[in-house]
N, C-alpha and C positions, 0 to 999 in steps of 0.2 A: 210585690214586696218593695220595701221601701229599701232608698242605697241609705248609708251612711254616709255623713258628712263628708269624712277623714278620705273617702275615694275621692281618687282622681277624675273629674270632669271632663277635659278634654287629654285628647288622645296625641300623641305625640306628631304626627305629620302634622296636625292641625300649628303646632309652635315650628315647625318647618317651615313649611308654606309661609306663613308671616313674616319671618326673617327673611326667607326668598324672595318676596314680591317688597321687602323695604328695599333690601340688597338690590333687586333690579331698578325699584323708585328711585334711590341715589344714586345710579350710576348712570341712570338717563338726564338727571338733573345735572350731575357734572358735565358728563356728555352734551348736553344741549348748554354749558356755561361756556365750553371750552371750543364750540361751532360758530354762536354766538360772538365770543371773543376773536376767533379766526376770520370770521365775514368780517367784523370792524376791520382788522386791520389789511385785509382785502382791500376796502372800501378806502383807506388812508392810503393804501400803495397806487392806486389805481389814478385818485387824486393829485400825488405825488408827478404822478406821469403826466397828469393833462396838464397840469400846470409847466412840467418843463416842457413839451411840445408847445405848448403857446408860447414860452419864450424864445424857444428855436425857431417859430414862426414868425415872431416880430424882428429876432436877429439876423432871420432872411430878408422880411421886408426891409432891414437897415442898410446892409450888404449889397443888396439888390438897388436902392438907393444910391447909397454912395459908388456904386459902381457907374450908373448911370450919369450922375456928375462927373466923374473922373474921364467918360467916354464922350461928354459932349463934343461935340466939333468943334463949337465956339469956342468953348473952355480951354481944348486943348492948345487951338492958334493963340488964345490968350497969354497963355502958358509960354508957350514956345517962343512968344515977343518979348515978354518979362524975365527970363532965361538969357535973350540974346542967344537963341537959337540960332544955327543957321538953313538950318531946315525952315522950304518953302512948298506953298504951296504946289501941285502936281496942275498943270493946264490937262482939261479934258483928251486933248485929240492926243497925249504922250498913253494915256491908259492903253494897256490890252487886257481884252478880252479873254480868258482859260476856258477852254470847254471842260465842264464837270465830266464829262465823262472819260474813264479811260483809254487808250489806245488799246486796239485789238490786240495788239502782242501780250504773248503768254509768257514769256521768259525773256532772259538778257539775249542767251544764245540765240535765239530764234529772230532779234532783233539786229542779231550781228553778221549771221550768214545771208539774213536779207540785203545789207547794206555793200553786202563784196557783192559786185558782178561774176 
């Protein structure tokens, strides 16, 4: 038998489906715009950072410079004669010696009843 025109062809899940897989198409297209956009600006913060660590790094190395000028020996007696310092030089045999290591005492007390006979 032959259908008629005027019948319906497709069957109603069939216009479901269609709109369900466009509906999933653009949401993954968003989705993948809006990941997309987030890695960029990932990529811009991460940037952000290496560049200020390089400059924390050169303003150590400056730091670290002008430290070492301000600690020269030379510099400093320099100093100290342009001043009209009265601070002199230390002769070798006036230095003592500190042993880095602590004394055996544990406490003041213990330090104290040692010292009475």
């Amino acid at each position: 038998m032959n259908r008629r025109k005027s019948a319906p062809r497709h069957h109603g899940s069939v216009f479901f489906a269609i709109i369900l897989g466009l509906a999933i198409a653009a949401a993954g297209g968003v989705l993948h715009a809006y990941y997309k956009n987030r890695q960029i600006q990932i990529a811009r913060e991460i940037d952000a950072i290496e560049r200020r660590i390089g400059q924390y790094q050169l303003d150590m190395q400056t730091i670290t410079y002008r430290s070492d000028l301000l600690l020269h020996r030379y510099a400093i007696s320099e100093r100290l004669k342009e001043n009209s310092s009265t601070l002199r030089p230390i002769p070798l045999l006036v230095v003592e010696e500190v042993d880095p290591v602590p004394p055996a005492r544990n406490s003041v007390a213990a330090a104290a009843t040692a010292a009475v006979p």
